[in-house]
Kinemage of the C-alpha trace (Angstrom):
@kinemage 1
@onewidth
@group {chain A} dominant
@subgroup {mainchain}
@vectorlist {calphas} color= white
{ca unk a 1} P 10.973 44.299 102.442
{ca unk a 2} L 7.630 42.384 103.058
{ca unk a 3} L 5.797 44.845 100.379
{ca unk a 4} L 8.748 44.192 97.714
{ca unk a 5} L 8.407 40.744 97.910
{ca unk a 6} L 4.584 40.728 97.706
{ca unk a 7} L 4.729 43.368 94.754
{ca unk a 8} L 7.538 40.823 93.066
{ca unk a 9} L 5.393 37.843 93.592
{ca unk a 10} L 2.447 39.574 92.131
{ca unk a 11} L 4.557 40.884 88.989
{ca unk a 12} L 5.794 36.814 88.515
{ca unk a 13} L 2.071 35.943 88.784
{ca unk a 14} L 0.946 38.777 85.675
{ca unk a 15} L 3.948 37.701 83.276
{ca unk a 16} L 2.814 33.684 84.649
{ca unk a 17} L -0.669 34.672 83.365
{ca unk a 18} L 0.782 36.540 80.089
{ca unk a 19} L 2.791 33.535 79.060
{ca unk a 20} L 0.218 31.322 79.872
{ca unk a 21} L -1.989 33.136 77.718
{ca unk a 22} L -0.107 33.569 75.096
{ca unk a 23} L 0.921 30.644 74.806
{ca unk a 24} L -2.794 29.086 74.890
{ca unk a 25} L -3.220 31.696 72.539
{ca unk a 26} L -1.123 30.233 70.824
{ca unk a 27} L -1.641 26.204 70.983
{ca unk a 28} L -5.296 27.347 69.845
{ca unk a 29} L -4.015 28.881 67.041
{ca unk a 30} L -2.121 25.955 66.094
{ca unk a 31} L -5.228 23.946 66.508
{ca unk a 32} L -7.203 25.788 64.642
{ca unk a 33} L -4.577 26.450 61.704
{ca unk a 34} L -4.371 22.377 61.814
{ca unk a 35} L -7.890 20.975 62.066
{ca unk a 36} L -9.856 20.102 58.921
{ca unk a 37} L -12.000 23.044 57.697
{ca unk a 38} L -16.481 22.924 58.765
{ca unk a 39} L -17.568 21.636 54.944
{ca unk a 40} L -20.872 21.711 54.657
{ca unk a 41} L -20.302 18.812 51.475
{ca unk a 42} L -17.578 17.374 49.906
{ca unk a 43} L -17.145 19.265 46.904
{ca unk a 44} L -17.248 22.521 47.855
{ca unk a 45} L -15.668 25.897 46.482
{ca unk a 46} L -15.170 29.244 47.320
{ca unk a 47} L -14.247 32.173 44.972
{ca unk a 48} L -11.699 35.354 45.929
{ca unk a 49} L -13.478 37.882 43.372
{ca unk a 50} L -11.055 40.596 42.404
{ca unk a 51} L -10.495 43.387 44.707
{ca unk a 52} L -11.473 41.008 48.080
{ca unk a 53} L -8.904 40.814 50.597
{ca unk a 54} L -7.985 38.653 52.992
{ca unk a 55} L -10.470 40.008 56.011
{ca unk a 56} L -13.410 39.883 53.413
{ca unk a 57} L -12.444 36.309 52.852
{ca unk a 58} L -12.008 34.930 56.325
{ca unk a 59} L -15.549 36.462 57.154
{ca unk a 60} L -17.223 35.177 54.338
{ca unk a 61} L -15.381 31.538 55.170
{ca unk a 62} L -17.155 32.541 58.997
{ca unk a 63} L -20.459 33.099 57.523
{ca unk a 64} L -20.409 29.936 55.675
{ca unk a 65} L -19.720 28.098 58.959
{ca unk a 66} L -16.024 26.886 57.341
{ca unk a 67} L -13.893 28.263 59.892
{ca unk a 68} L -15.328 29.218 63.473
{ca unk a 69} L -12.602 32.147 64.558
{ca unk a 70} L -11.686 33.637 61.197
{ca unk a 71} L -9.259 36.590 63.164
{ca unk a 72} L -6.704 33.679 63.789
{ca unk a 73} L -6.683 32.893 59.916
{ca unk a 74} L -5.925 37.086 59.665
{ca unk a 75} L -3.279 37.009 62.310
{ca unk a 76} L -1.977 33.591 60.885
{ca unk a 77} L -1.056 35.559 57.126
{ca unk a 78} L 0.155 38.690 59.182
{ca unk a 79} L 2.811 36.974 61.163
{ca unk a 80} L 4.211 36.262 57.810
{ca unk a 81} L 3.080 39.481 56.187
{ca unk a 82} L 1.194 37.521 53.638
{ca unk a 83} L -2.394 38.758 54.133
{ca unk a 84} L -2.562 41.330 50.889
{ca unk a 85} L -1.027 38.419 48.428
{ca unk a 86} L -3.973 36.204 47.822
{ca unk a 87} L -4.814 35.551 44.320
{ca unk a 88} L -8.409 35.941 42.511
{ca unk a 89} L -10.345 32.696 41.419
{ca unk a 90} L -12.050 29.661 42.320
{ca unk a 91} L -10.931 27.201 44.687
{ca unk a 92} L -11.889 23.749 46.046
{ca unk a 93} L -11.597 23.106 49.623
{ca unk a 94} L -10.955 19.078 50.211
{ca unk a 95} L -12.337 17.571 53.030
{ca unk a 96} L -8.688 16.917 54.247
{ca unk a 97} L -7.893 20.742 54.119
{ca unk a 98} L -7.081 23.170 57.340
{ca unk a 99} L -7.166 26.789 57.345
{ca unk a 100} L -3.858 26.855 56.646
{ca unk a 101} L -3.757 24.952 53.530
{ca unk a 102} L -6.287 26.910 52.829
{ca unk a 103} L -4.621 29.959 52.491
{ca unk a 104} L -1.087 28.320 51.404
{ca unk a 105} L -3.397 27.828 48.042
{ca unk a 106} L -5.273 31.418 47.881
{ca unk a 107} L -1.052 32.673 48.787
{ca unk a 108} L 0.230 30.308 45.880
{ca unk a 109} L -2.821 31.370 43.694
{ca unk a 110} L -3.941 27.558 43.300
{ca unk a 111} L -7.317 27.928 41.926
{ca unk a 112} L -9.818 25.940 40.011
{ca unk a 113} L -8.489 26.204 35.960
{ca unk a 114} L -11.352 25.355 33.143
{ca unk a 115} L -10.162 24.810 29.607
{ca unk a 116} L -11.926 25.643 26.070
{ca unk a 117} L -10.171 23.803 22.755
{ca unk a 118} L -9.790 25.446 20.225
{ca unk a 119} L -10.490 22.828 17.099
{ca unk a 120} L -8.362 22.852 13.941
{ca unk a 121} L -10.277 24.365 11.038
{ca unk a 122} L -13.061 26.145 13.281
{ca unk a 123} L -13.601 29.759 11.260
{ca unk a 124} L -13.291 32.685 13.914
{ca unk a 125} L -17.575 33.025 14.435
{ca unk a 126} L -17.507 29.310 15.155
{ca unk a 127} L -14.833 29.887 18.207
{ca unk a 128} L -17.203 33.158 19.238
{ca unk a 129} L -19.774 31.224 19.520
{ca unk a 130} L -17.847 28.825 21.619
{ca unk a 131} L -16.633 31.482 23.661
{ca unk a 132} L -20.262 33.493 24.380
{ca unk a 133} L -21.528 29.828 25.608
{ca unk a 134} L -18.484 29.449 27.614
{ca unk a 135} L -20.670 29.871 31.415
{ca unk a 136} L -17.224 30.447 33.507
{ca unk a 137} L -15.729 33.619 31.068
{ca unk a 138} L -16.750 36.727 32.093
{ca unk a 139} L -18.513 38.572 28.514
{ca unk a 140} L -17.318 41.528 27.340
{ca unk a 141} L -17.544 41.141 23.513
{ca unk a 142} L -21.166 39.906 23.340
{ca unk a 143} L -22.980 41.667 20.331
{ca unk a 144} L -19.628 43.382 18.540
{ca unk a 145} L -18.405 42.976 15.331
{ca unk a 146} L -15.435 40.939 14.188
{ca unk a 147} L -14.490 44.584 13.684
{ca unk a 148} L -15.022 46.166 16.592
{ca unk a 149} L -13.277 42.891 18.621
{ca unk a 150} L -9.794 43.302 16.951
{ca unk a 151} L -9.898 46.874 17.894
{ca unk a 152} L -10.729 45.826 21.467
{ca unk a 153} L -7.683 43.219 21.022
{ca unk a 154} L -5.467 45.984 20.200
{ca unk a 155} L -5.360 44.774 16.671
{ca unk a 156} L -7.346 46.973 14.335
{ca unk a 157} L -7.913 46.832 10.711
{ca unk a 158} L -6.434 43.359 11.269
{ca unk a 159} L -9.395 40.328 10.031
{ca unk a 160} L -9.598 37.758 12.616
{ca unk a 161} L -9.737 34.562 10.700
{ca unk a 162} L -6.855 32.098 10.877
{ca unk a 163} L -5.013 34.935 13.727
{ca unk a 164} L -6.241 32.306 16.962
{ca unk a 165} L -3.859 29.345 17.935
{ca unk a 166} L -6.002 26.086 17.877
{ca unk a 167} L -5.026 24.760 21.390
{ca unk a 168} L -6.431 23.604 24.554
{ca unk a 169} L -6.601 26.846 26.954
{ca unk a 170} L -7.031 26.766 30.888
{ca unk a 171} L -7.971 29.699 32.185
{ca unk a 172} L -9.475 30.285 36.125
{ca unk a 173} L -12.858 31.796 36.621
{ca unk a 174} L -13.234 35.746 36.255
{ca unk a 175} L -10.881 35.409 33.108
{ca unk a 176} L -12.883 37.662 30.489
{ca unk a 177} L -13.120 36.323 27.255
{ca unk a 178} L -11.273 39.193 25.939
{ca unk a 179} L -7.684 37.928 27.933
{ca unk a 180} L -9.098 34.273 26.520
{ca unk a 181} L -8.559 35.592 22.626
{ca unk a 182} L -5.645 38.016 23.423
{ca unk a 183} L -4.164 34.927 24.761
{ca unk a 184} L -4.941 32.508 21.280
{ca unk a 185} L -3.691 35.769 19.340
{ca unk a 186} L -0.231 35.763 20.954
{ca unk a 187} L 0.022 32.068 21.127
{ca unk a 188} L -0.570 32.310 17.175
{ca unk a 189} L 1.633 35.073 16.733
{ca unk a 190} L 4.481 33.429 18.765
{ca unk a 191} L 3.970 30.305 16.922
{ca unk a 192} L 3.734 31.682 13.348
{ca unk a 193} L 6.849 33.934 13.390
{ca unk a 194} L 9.256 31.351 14.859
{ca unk a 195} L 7.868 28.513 12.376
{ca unk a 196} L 8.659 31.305 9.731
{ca unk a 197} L 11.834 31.748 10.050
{ca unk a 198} L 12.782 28.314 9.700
{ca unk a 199} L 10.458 27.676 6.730
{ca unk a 200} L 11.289 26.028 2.989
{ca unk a 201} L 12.835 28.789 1.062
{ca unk a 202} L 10.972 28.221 -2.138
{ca unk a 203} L 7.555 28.088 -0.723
{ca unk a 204} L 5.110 30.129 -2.278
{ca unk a 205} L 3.767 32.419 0.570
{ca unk a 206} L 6.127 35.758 0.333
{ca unk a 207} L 5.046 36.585 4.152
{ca unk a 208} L 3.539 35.579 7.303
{ca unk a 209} L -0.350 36.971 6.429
{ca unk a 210} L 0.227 34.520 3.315
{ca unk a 211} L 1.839 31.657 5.089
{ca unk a 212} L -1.165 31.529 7.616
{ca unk a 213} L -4.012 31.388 4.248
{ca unk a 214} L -2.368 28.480 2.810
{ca unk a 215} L -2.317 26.386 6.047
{ca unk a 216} L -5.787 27.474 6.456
{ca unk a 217} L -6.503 25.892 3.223
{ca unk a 218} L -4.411 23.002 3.897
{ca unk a 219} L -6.291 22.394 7.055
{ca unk a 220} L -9.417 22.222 5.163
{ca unk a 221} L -8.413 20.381 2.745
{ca unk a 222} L -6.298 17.577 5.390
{ca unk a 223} L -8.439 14.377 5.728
{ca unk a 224} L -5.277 12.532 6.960
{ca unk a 225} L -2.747 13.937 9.305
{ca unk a 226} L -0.052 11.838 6.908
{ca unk a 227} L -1.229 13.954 3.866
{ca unk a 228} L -0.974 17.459 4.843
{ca unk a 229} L 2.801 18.199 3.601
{ca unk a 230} L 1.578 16.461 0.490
{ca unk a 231} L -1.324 18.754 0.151
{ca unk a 232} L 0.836 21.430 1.128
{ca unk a 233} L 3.044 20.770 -2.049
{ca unk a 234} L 0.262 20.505 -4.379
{ca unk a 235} L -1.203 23.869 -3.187
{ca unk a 236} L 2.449 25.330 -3.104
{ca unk a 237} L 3.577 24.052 -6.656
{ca unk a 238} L 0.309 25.545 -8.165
{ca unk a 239} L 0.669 28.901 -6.458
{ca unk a 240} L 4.169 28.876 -8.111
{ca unk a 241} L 2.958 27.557 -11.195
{ca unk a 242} L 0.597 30.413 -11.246
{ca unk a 243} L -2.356 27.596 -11.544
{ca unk a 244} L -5.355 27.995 -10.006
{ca unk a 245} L -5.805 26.172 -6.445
{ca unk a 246} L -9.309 25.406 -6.862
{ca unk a 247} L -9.841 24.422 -3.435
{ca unk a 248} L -13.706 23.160 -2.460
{ca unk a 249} L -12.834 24.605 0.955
{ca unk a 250} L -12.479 28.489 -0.087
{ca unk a 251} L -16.092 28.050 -2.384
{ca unk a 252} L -17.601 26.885 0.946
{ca unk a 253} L -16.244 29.717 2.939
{ca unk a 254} L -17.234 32.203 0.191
{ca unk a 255} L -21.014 30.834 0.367
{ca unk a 256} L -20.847 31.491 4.267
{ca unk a 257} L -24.743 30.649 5.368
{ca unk a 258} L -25.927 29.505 1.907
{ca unk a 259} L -23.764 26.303 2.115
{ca unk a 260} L -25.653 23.835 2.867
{ca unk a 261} L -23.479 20.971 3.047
{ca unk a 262} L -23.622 19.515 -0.666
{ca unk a 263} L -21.342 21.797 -3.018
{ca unk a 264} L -22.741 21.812 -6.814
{ca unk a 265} L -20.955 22.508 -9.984
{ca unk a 266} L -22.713 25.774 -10.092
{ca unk a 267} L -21.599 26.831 -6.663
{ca unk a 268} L -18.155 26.789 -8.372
{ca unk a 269} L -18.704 29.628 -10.569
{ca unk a 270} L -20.017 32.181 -7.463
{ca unk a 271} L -18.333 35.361 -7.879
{ca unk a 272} L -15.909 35.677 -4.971
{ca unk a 273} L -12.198 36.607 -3.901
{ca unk a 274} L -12.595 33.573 -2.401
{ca unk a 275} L -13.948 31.040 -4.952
{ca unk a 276} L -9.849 29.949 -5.776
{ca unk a 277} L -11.730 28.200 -9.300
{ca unk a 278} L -12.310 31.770 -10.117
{ca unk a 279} L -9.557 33.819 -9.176
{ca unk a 280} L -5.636 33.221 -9.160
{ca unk a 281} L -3.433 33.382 -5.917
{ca unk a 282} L -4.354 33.043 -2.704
{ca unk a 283} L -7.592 34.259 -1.374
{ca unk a 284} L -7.161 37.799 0.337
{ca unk a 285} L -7.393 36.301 4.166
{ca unk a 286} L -6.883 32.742 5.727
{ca unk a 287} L -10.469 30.887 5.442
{ca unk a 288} L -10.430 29.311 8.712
{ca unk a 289} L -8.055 28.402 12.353
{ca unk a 290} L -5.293 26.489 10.965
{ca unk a 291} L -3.073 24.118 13.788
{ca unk a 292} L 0.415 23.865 14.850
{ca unk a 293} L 0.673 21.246 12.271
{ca unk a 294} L -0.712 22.351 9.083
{ca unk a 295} L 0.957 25.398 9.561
{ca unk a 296} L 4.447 23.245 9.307
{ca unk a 297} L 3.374 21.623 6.669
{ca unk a 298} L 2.800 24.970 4.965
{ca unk a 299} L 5.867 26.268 5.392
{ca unk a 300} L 8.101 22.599 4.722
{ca unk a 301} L 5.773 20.900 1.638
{ca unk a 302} L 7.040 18.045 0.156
{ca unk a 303} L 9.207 17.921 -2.780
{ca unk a 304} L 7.136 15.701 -5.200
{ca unk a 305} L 5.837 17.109 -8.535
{ca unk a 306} L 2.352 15.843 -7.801
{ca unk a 307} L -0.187 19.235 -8.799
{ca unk a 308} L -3.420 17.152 -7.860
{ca unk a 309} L -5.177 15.317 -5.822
{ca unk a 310} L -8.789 13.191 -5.223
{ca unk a 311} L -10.612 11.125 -2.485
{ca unk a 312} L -9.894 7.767 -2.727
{ca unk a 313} L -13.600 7.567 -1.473
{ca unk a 314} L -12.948 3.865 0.341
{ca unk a 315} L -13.364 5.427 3.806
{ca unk a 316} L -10.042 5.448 4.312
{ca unk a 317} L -9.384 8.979 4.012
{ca unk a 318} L -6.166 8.879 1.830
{ca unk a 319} L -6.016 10.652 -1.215
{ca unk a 320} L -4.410 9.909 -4.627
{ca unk a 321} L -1.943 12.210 -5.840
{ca unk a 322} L -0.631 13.099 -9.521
{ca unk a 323} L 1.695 15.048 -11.483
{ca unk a 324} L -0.444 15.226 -14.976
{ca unk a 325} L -4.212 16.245 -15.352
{ca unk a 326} L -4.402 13.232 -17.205
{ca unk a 327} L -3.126 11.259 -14.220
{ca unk a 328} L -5.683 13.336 -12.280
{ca unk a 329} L -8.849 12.821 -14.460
{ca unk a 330} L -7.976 8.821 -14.430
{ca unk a 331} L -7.510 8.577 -10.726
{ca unk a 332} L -11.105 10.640 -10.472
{ca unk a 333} L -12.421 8.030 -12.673
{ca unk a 334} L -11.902 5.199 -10.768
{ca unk a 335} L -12.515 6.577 -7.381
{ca unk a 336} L -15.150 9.137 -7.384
{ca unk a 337} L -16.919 8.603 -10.808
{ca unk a 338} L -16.427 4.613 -11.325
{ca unk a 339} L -16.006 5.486 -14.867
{ca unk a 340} L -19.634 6.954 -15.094
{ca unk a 341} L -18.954 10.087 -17.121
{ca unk a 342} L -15.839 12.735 -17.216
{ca unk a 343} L -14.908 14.781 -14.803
{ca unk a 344} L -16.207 18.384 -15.354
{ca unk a 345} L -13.026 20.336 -14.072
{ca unk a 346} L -9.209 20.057 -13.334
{ca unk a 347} L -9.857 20.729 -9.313
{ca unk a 348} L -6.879 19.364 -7.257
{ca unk a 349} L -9.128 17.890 -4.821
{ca unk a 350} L -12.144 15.747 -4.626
{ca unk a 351} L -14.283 16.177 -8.028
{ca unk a 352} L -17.915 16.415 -7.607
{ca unk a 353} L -20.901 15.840 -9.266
């Protein structure tokens, strides 16, 4: 009987010590999991590159001095089978933040965004450019063609210009800059075919390709946000008229490089698809990125029977609009030529010298 009771009392005494370390084990886990992360600084980040896991993460957090016993952040994430869900990208650790917090963020995929805006009226090599500078986009496309980047999009044969949604775009680091443009083409895409089909049924454009070269134009041509569905008309009651659009905007994309910010009479007699003095219709692609709101004002112009328009040239921006050339060539007169000579040509916009 003696021995029983001595091995029962030493049996009691193991699962005392078990318990008790477990649940130290535990209090220090709690601890841990609820005192402020080591940061070496305030601002401080850490990045999950793709293809780390958890463990890789917790000992590069060790290494950095961040958390002292980086197994308990690994057992932490197993009790709730979490530790193969953490998200890639960038996050910032707070001064206030604790292990777990820590990885509540990397589980909820929290990480550091950065944005690039896309502007209104850039052409497509002005947003590359934008792009290639872009230091948190991993490159890809550096040193291809316009070409050779649609068929990388998934999109060949298909000319870039006017196909990217002018927006603001977050995106977290690691994003290539070839998910950054697939991203502007969809957004366009989605943007352009729903504004379609509740477009003006007697606008000019006969599809989508169309609709999206007029608003580029339109863009161009916008000084004032107020004007653009009365620029839209002009341009769409020409196009209908079968009048030429004669559009300064399409001459300076058909110069490219050789514009040098002054366009000359002569300039408007360049032989180009795109020089709209020249040629009837629409040019054969958009001419630059138009926005979310050129693009309505495209597809709903206003109902007016105004066919030109010139600068007011007061600063102001606005434009005078007319329904005769006559109207036109007086109103260019007064604003842009105070009466010096005639103008030389029936353009709907500003009339230079």
């Amino acid at each position: 009987m003696a021995m029983k009771r001595w091995f029962k009392r030493i049996f009691m005494f193991i699962v005392l010590l078990v318990v008790g370390a477990a649940v130290g084990l535990w209090l220090d886990i709690q601890r841990f999991l609820s005192t402020p992360l080591q940061l070496p600084r305030e601002d401080y980040t850490i990045e999950v590159k793709p293809g780390a896991t958890l463990r890789r993460v917790a000992k590069q957090l060790a290494a950095q001095g961040i958390v002292n016993k980086p197994q308990y952040l690994l057992w932490y994430a197993r009790w709730y089978k979490q530790n193969d869900r953490i998200h890639v990208g960038e996050y910032r650790i707070e001064p206030a933040d604790t292990p777990a917090t820590l990885l509540d963020h990397m589980l909820q995929g929290r990480v550091i965004q950065y944005a690039i805006t896309i502007i209104e009226g850039w052409t497509f090599e002005q947003l590359l450019q934008v792009i290639n500078s872009d230091p948190v986009l991993q490159h890809t496309l550096r040193g291809l063609d316009h070409q050779a980047i649609m068929l990388r999009l998934g999109h060949p044969g298909i000319y870039p210009e006017g196909h990217f949604l002018p927006d603001t775009y977050q995106f977290p680091r690691g994003t290539t800059d070839l998910a950054f443009l697939q991203r502007a083409y969809q957004a366009m895409e989605g943007f352009i075919t729903a504004q379609w089909q509740q477009r003006d049924t007697a606008i000019a454009p006969r599809s989508i390709e169309e609709a999206l070269t007029l608003a580029s134009i339109v863009e161009k041509e916008t000084g004032l946000a107020s004007e653009r569905s009365a620029i839209s008309g002009v341009f769409n009651r020409r196009l209908l008229k079968r009048m030429k659009l004669q559009s300064d905007p399409t001459v300076i994309y058909a110069m490219g490089e050789r514009f040098k910010g002054n366009l000359r009479k002569r300039d408007l007699s360049i032989a180009s698809p795109y020089n709209t003095y020249q040629v009837y219709g629409l040019p054969p692609t958009p001419i630059a990125l138009p926005g979310k709101a050129a693009i309505e004002a495209t597809l709903h112009p206003d109902k007016t029977d105004n066919l030109y328009f010139v600068s007011k040239n007061d600063g102001s921006g606005q434009s005078y609009f007319s329904a005769t050339l006559e109207q036109h060539n007086n109103a260019v007169m007064k604003y842009q030529l105070k009466g010096r000579q005639r103008p030389f040509s029936s353009t709907p916009g500003t009339v230079r010298q």
